[in-house]
N, C-alpha and C positions, 0 to 999 in steps of 0.2 A: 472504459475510462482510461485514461492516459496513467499510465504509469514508468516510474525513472528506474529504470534497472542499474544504472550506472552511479549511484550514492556511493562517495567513499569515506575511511575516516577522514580525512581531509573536510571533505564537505562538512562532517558531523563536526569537528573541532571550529571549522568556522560560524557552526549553527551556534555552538556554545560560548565564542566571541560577542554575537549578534547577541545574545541573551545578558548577558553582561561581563567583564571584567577579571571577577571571580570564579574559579571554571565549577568549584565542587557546588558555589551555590549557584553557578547556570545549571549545573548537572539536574539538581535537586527541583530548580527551576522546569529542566524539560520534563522531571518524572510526573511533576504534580499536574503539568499543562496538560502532558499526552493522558493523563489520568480522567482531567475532566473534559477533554476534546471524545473521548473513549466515553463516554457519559452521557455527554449533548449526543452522540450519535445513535445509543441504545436507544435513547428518550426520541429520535426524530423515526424511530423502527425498521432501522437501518440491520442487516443480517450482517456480524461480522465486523462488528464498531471498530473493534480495535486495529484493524485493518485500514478500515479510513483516516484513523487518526495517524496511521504509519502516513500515508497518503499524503494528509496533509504537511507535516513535517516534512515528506520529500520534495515534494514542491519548493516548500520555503527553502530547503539548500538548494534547491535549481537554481531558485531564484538570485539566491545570493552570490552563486558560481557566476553566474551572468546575468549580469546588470543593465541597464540600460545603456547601450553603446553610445557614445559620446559623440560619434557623425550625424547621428539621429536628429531632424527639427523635432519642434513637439508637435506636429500634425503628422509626423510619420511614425513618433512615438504610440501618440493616442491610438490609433487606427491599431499596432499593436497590441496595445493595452485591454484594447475590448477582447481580444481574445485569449488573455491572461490573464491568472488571480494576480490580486493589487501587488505591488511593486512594495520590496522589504527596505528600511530604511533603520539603519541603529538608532536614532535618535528619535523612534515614535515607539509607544507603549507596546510590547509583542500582543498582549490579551486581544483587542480589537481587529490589529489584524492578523491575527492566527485564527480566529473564526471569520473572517470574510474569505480565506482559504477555505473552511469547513463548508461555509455554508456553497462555493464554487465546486466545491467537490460532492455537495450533499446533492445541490442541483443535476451533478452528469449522472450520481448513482442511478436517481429516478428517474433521468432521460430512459439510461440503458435497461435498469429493471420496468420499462414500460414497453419498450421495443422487444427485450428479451420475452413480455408475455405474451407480447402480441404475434411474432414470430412464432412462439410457442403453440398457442392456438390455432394457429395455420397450419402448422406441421400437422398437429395432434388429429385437425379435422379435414386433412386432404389427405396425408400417406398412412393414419394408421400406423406407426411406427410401433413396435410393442417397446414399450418404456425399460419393460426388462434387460431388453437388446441393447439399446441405445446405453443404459446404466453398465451392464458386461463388458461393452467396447472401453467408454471411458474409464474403468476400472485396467485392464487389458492395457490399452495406453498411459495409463497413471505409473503401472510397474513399470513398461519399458522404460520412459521417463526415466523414472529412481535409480533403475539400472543407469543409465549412463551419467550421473551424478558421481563425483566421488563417495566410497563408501563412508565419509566421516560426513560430507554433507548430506546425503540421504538419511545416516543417522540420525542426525539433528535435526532435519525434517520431523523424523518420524517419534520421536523424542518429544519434540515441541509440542507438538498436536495432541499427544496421549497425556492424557491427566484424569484424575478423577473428578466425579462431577462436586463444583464446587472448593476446587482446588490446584485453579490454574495457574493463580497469580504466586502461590506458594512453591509450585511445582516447577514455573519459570524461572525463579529467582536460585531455586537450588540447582537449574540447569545451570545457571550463570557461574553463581559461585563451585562446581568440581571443574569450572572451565577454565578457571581465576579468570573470568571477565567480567564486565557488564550485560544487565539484564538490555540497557542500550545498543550496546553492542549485539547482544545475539537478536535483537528485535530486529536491528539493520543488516544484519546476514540472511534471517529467516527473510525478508520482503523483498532482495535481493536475489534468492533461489527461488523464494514462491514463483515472482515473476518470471524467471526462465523457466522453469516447471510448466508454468498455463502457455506459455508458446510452445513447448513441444508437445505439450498435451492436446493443445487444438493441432497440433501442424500434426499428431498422427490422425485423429479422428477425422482431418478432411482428406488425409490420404485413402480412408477407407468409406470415404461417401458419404463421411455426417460432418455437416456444418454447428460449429458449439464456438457459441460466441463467449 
């Protein structure tokens, strides 16, 4: 799945423009959306909802960063367009199309989670791989990874992730506030380092002969 490594506050300030006028109640605006975009994703049995719903929000600042270029006819538009979620506009409702994003984004998960088990099952039943091996390696490339992070954003990584069961949403929000930030804020940092994280996690594991999509 396509994902935007390059999200900045900049983009996020302009997401909270697009949402409306008043930024504390766009703020208040993004928390309740990404809440129930986080919601529709559990319920479609999605692993990782909250993640999608990051997903989706980056998107829509792409989208808003760049627009439809203005040399474009609209047959050279369109022909774009099918291979892009819908086009943001300030002056149409967010709710309709913030899930026409969700539901573009729900559709690539289950592209890739079908390919991914399908791939899977080919592996499993030509090379025999011991699963244990293949789990050690990517663990093995996870630390070097973290290693080359700065030590505060490895932290944070690893901070983020740990909570008790049942006490994530409590345990994010206290990360926020000893940070004096936003819980916004650290969500667009975390999905920002996730995403360079899963590239050099894949890019060690093919160095050593295993392909992990």
């Amino acid at each position: 799945m396509a994902n935007h490594g390059d999200i900045s506050p900049e983009d996020f300030e302009r997401l909270l423009q697009w949402l409306g006028p008043d930024r504390d109640l766009s703020t208040k605006k993004y928390v309740e959306l990404h809440a129930r975009l986080t919601r529709w994703f559990y319920f479609q049995g999605c692993r990782r909802p909250e993640d999608l719903a990051d997903e989706v929000w980056n998107r829509i600042m792409k989208n808003l960063r760049d627009p439809r270029p203005e040399d474009l006819t609209d047959e050279e538009w369109n022909q774009i367009a099918t291979k892009r979620p819908p086009t943001v506009s300030p002056d149409k409702d967010p709710v309709p199309l913030l899930f026409g994003y969700a539901r573009w984004v729900l559709r690539e998960y289950w592209s890739e989670r079908v390919r991914f088990d399908e791939e899977r099952d080919l592996e499993e039943g030509a090379a025999h791989v011991d699963g244990t091996a293949l789990a050690e390696l990517r663990a093995q490339c996870l630390e070097l990874c973290l290693k080359r992070l700065d030590d505060s954003d490895a932290q944070l990584l690893r901070e983020y992730h740990k909570y008790e069961p049942g006490r994530k949403i409590e345990h994010r929000k206290a990360m926020a506030e000893a940070r004096q930030s936003t819980l916004n804020a650290i969500r667009l940092k975390i999905s920002r380092l996730m995403y360079d994280l899963g590239n050099c996690v894949k890019g060690c594991c093919r160095s050593r002969g295993l392909e992990v999509q």
